[in-house]
N, C-alpha and C positions, 0 to 999 in steps of 0.2 A: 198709830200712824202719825206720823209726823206734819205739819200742816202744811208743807210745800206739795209733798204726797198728794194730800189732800185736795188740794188748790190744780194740781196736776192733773188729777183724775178726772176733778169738774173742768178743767181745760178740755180736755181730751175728749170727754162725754161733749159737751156742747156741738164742741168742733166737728164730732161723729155725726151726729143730729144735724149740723147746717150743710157739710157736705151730701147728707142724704134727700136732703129734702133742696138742695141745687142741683141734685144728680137728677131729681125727681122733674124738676122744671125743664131740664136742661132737653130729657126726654121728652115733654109734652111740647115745647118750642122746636127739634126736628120733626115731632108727629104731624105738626101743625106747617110746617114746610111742608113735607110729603104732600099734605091733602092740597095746597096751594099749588105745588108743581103740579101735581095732578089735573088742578083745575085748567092751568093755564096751559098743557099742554092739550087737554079737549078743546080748546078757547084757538090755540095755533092750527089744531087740527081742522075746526069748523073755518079757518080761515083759511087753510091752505085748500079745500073743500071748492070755496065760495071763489078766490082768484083762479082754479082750475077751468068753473066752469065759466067765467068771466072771459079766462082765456081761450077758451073752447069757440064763447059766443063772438070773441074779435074774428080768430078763424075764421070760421062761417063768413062772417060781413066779407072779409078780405078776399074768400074767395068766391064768394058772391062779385064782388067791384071789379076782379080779377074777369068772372065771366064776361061781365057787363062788358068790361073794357076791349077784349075779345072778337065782342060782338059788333057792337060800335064798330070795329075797326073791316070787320069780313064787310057790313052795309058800307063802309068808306071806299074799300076796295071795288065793289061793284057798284058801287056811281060811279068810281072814274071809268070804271071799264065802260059801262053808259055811255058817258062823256065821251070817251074816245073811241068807240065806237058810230056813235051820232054826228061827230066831227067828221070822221071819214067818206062816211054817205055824200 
């Protein structure tokens, strides 16, 4: 064999070996994405969880203040009727 030959083959062998072992990394770096996506969409999950029932809980208030306000307004109405009833007398 001729030493270019030579020098070609150990080219070539090396080259074989460092694309294997980038291939190999390149693998464990998407694996390691995956388990990160993973995480963080349990992480959006628990948070879309947590603003549902946050928004659940404004609901409630709102229409609770909604009654409130309601009611307030029926006791308004029958004081004036009072009023203008008492008046008339």
């Amino acid at each position: 064999m001729d030493l270019t030959q030579i020098f070609l083959v150990i080219t070539l062998a090396v080259t074989t070996i460092v694309l294997i072992f980038v291939g190999y990394q390149v693998f464990l770096v998407l694996r390691e994405m995956k388990n990160i996506l993973v995480r963080m969409n349990n992480v959006v999950g628990g948070l879309e969880r947590m603003s549902t029932s946050v928004e659940s809980g404004f609901n409630e208030v709102a229409g609770f203040v909604g009654g409130a306000k309601s009611v307030f307004k029926i006791l308004e109405i029958i004081k004036n009727r009072k009023g203008t009833s008492s008046q008339e007398k």
